[in-house]
C-alpha positions in Angstrom: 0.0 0.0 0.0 1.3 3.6 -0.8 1.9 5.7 2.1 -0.5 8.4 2.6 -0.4 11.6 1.5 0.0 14.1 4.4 -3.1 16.5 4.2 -2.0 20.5 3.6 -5.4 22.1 3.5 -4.8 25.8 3.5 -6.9 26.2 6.5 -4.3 24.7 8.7 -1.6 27.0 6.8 -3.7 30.0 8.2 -4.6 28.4 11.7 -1.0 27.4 12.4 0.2 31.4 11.7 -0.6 32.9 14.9 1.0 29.7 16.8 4.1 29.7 14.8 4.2 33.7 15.2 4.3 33.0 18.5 7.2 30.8 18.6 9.3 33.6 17.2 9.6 35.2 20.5 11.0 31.9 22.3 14.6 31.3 22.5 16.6 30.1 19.8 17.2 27.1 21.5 13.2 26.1 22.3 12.2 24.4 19.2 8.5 24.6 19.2 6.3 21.0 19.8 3.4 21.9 17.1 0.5 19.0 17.2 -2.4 18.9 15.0 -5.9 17.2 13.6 -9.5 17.9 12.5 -12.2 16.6 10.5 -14.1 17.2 7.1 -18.2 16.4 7.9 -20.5 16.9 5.3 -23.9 17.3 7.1 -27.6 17.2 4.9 -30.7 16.9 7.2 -34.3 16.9 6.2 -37.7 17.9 8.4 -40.0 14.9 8.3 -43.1 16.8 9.7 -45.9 17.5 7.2 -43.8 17.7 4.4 -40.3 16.7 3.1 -38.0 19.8 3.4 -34.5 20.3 3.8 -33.0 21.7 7.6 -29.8 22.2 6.4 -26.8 21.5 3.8 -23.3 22.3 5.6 -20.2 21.1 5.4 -17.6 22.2 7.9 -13.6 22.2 7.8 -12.3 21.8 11.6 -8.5 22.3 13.0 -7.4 22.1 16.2 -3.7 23.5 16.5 -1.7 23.2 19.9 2.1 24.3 20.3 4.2 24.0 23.5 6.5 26.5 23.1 8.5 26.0 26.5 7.8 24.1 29.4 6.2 26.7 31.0 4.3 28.0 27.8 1.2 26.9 25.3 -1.2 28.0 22.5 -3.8 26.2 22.2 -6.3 27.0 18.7 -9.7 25.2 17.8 -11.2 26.7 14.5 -13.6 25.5 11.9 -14.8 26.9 9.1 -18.5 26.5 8.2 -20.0 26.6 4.6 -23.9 26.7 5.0 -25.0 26.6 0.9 -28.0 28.9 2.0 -27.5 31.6 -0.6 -29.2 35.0 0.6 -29.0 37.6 -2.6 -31.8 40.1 -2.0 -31.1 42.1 -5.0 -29.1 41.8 -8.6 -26.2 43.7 -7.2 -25.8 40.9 -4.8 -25.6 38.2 -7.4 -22.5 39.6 -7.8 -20.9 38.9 -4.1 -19.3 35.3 -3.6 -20.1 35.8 0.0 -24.8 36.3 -0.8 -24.0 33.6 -3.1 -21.8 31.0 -1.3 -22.2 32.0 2.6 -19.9 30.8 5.2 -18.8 31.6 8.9 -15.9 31.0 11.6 -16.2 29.2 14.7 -13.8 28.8 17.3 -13.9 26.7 20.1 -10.6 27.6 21.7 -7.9 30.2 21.5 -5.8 30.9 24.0 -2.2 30.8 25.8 -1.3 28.4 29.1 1.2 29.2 31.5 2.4 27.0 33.7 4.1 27.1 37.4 3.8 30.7 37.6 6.5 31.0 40.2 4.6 28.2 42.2 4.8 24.8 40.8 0.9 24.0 40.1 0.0 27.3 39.3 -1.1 28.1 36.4 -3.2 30.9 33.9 -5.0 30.7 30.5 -6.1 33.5 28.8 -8.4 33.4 25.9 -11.5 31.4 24.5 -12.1 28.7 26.3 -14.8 26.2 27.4 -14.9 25.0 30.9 -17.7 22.6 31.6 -17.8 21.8 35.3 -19.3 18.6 37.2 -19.6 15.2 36.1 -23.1 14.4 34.4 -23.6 13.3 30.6 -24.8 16.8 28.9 -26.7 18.0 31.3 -24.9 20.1 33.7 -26.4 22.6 36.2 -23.4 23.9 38.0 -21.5 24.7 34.9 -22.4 28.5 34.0 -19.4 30.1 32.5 -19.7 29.5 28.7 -23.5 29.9 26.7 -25.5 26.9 25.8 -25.4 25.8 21.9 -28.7 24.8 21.6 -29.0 25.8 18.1 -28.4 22.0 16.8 -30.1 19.5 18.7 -28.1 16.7 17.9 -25.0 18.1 19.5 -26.7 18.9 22.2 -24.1 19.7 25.4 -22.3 22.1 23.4 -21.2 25.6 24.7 -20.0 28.3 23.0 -16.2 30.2 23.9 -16.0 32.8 26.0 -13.5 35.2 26.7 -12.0 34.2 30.0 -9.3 34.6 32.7 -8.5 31.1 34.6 -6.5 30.5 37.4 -5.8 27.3 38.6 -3.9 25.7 41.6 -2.9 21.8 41.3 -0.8 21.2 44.6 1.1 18.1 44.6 -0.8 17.1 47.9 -2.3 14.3 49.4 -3.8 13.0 53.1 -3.7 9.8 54.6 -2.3 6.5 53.3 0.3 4.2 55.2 2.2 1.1 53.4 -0.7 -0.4 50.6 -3.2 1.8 50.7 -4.0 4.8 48.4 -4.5 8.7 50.5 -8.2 8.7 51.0 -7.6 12.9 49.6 -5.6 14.1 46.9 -6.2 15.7 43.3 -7.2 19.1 45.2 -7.3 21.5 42.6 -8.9 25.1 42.3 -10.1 27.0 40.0 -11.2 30.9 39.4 -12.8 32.2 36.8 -13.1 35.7 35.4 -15.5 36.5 32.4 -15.5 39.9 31.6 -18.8 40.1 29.6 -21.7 37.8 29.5 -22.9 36.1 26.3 -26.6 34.4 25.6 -26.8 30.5 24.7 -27.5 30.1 20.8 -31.2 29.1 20.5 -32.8 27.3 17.8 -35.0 28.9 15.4 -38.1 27.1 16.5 -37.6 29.2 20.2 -39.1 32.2 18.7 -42.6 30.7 18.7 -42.7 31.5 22.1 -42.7 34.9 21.6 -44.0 35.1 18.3 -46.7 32.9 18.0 -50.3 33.5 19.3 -51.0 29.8 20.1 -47.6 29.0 21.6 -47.6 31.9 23.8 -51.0 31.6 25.0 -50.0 28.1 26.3 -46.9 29.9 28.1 -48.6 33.0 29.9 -47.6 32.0 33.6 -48.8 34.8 35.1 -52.3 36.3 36.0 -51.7 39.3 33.9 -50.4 37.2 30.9 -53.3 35.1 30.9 -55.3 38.8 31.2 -53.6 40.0 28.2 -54.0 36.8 26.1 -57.6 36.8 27.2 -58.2 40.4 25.6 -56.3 40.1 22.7 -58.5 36.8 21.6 -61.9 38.8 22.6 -60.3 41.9 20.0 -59.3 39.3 16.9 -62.5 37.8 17.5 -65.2 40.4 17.8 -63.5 43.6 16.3 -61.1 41.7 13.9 -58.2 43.5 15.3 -54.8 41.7 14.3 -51.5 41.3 16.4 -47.8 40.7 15.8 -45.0 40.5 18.9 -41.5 41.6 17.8 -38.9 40.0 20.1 -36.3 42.4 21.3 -33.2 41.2 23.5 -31.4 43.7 25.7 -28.2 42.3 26.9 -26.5 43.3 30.2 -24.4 46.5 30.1 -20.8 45.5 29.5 -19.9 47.2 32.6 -17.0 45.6 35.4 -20.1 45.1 37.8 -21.8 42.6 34.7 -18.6 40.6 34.8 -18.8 36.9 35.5 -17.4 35.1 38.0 -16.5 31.3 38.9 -14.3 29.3 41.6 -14.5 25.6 42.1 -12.7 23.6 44.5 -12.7 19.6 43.4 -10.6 16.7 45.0 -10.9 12.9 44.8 -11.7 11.6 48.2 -12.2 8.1 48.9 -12.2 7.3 45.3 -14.9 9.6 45.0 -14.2 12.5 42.6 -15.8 15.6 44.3 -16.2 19.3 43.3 -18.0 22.3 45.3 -18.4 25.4 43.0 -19.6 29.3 43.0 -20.8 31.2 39.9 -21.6 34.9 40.0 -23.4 35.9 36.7 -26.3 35.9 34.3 -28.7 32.9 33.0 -28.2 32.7 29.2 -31.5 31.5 28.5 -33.8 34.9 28.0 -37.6 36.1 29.5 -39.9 38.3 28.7 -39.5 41.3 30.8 -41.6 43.6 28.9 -44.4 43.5 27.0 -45.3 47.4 25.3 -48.5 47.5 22.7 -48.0 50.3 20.6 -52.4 51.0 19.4 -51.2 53.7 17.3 -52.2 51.3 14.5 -55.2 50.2 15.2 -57.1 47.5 14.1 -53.3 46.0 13.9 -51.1 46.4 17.1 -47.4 45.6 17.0 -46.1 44.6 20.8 -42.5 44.8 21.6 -41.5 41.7 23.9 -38.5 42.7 25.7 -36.0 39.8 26.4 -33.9 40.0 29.1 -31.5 37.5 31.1 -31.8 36.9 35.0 -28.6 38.1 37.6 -28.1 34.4 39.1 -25.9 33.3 42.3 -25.8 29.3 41.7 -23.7 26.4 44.6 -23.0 23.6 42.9 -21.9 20.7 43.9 -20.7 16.8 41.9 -19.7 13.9 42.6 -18.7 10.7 40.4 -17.2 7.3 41.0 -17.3 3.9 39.5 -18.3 0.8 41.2 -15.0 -1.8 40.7 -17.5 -5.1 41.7 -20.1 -4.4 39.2 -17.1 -3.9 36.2 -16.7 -0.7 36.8 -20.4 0.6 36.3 -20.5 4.3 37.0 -22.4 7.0 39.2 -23.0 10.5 39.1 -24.5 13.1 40.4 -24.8 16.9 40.7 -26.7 19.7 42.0 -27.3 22.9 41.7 -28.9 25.8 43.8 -29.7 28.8 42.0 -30.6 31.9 43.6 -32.1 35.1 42.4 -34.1 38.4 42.5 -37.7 39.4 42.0 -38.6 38.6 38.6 -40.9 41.7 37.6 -42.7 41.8 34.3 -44.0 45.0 32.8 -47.2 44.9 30.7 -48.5 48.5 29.3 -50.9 48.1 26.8 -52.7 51.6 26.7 -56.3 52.0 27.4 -57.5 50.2 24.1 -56.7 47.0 25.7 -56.2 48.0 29.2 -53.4 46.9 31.0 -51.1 48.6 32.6 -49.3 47.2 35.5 -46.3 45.5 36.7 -46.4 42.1 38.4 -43.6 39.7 39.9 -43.8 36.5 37.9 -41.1 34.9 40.1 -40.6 36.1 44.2 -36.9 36.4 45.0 -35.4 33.2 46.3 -33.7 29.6 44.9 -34.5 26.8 42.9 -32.4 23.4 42.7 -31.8 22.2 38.9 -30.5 18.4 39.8 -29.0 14.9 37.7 -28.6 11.3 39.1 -27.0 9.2 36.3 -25.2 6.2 36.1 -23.5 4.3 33.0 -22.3 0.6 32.2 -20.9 -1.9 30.0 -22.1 -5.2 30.6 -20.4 -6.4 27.8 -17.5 -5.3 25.3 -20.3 -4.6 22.5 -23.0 -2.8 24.7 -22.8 0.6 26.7 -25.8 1.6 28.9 -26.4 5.2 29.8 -29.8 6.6 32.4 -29.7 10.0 34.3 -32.8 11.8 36.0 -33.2 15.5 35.9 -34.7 17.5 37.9 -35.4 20.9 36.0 -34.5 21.1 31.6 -31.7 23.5 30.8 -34.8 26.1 29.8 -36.8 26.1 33.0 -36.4 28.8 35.3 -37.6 29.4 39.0 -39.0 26.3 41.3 -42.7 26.2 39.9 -41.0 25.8 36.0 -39.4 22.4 36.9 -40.0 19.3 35.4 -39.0 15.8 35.6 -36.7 13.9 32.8 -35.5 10.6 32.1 -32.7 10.1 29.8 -31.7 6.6 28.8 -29.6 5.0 25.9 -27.3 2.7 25.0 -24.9 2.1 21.9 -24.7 -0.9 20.2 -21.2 -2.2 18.9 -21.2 -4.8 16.0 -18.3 -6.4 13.2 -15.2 -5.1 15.3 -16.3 -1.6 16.3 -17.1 -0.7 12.7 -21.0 -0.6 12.8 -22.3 1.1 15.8 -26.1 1.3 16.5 -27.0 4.2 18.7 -30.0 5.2 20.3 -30.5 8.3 23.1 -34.5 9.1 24.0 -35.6 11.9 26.3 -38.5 11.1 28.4 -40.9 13.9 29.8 -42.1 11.8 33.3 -44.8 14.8 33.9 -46.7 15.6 30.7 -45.7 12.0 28.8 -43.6 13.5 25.8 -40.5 12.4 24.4 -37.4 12.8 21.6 -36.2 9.9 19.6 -32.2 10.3 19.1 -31.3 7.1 16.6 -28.2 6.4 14.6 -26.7 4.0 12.7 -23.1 4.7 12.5 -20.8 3.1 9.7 -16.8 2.9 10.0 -16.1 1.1 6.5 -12.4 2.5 6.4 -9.6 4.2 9.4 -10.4 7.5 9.4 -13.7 7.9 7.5 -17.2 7.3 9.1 -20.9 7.6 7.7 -24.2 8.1 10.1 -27.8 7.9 9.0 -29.6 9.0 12.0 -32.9 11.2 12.9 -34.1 13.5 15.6 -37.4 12.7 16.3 -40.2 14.6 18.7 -43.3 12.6 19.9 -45.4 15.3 18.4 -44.2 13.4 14.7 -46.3 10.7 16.1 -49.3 12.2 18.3 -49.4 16.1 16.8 -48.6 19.7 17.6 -49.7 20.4 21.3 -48.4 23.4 23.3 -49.2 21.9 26.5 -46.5 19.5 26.3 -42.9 19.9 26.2 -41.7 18.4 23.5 -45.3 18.2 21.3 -45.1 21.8 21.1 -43.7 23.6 17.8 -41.5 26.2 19.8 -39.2 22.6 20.3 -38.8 22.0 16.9 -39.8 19.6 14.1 -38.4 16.1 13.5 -35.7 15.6 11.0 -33.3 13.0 9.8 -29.5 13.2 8.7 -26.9 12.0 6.7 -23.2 12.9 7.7 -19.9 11.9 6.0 -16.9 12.9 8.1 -13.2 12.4 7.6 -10.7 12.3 10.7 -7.5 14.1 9.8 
């Protein structure tokens, strides 16, 4: 067999460029330890509900770059490239720009620079992007706040997005107890802190809107006596006076101010072969509410209402824990919880006299709520794996009366040698009886290259729209199936 070719896209040319720069500046002597690999996925879904239509066409170039430039020094870079084939041209001048007609955009997952045993051996600082997922749960995490949620593809769900950060970490070379045989019943102490100097919103998917914008899925999420009020009028006016209305969602973001940074610390240790982490985190929820609702009448019979978004000051306690059991093969257990706590959620509603209401009301009392996952994994045998976790409170739900109660259960399947893989990962609404189908069927034919046929499936495919259920309503998001190719470089 020929050797292979080694790969020399361009996009690792112009991802390597500010490593290598960096290198300049190290001593002659300090040749530079450059490591590299990424991925080519091509990526073509389809919506299954009511009609065949395509979701998306992308196909996305990835690189992830690191350099250790000394012992005490590291760049670490995580780009991809994203070609979308969605062209946009409004008008025939744009028929003439590459980037209406073939659109793209840049992602990056990491960029920054390590330093290591800053004048303490275990000390050490990264500056940059970076993603720092905290406790020990499959996903689903509630006491790791510091980067947005990606929920903008549901089948890479547990994604989060970069942020700009500052993190400190201490890793003494410390343990407790212990004589002759036996292991210290402490060690691993590490801790982190976390600086973030401006907040950033999770990525939603484009079905969230609905909420706002949509009569019927609205209606079904007025929690408040003078939401229902308002939803209440504005049926009575469409049906007896014909009038017509239309929300426009607006987001406000927290000021980038020093008193809006963000701010994390987690202390974690293994302790009796239980790994352990206690953690603080000082910020904003990334997931958006209504704060306002304004009705400009000026129109009249149409009113347009402008829905101002905005995202709760939180104070959240987390703690995790994970272990495996050695006499049951090493089947694992998780767990973590955590306690957010916040201020008076007021809502403003001004309407004018046309409709008639003009008040403010507290939709959530100031106080906590505990967002919580029990999970466990297993591998019975070499050609199963077996995954369940319980949660207490979805990654949207907000304050203790919006909680619900989820099961999340599958398993993969391993068949011919770890080259066929049969994958399945369901979502299980215990209160209102709704669910999401996750199936794949995953094909390795050659080293490096791998095909998946898969689909995304809501319950509503199966029993219909309904707004009263999570995961029947249309502001989840319609059922689709996939075909990926992806090359490992």
């Amino acid at each position: 067999m020929p050797p292979r070719p080694s790969p020399r896209p361009a996009l690792l040319v112009l991802l390597a460029l500010p490593l290598l720069a960096a290198s300049v500046a190290a001593p002659a002597r300090a040749e530079p330890d450059l490591r590299w690999r990424g991925y080519l996925l091509g990526d073509i879904r389809f919506y299954t509900d009511d009609e065949l239509t395509y979701e998306r066409v992308e196909t996305t170039a990835n690189a992830h770059l690191s350099a250790r430039l000394d012992s005490h020094v590291s760049a670490t870079a995580d780009l991809s490239v994203v070609f979308t084939e969605a062209p946009t041209p409004s008008s025939f001048a744009d028929l003439g720009l590459r980037s209406e007609l073939d659109p793209w955009r840049v992602e990056s997952d990491a960029l920054y620079v390590d330093f290591y045993d800053l004048g303490v051996d275990g000390l050490d600082l990264r500056v940059g992007r970076q993603q720092l997922i905290w406790g020990s749960a499959d996903r689903f995490h509630p006491v790791s706040n510091l980067n947005p949620l990606d929920l903008e593809d549901p089948t890479r769900f547990g994604r989060v997005i970069a942020n700009e950060m500052v993190t400190l970490a201490l890793r003494p070379d410390w343990e407790a107890g212990g004589d002759g045989d036996d292991g210290p019943w402490l060690d691993e102490v590490a801790l982190q802190i976390v600086f973030v100097p401006f907040f950033k919103p999770a990525r939603l998917p484009r079905s969230a809107e609905l909420a706002f914008v949509d009569e019927d899925v609205f209606a079904e999420r007025a929690n408040t006596p003078l939401t229902h009020d308002l939803v209440a009028k504005q049926e009575v006016l469409e049906r007896d006076s014909g009038w017509t209305f239309t929300n426009i969602p607006r987001v406000v973001l927290p000021e980038r101010t020093p008193a809006n940074s963000m701010f994390g610390a987690r202390l974690s240790g293994r302790l009796l072969d239980v790994d352990m982490g206690i953690s603080y985190f000082r910020g904003f929820d990334d997931i958006p509410r209504a704060e306002k609702i304004v009705a400009d009448t000026s129109g009249i019979p149409h009113v347009d209402t402008d829905v101002v978004l905005s995202y709760p000051r939180v104070q959240v306690l987390g703690f995790d824990a994970a272990t495996s059991l050695g006499f049951l093969d090493g089947m694992g257990l998780w767990t973590e919880i955590g306690v957010t706590f916040h201020d008076d959620l007021r809502r403003v509603i001004s309407t004018g006299p046309a409709i008639g209401i003009d008040a403010v009301e507290t939709e959530d009392g100031a106080g906590a709520f505990v967002k919580a996952v029990v999970g466990a994994d297993y591998t019975p045998v070499e050609w199963l794996y077996l995954n369940v976790q319980y949660l207490h409170g979805f990654v949207d739900e907000f304050s203790a009366d919006d909680l619900g109660n989820y099961i999340v259960a599958g398993g993969d399947f391993k068949l011919a040698h770890d080259s066929v893989l049969i994958r399945f990962f369901n979502i299980f609404d215990l209160d209102d009886g709704s669910y999401v189908l996750f199936p794949q069927l995953v094909v390795k034919p050659w080293v490096g290259g791998e095909l998946a046929l898969g689909g995304f499936i809501y319950s509503s495919s199966f029993t219909g729209y309904d707004e009263t259920r999570k995961f029947d309503s249309r502001a989840a998001g319609q059922s689709s199936v996939f075909l990926q190719a992806r090359a490992n470089l």
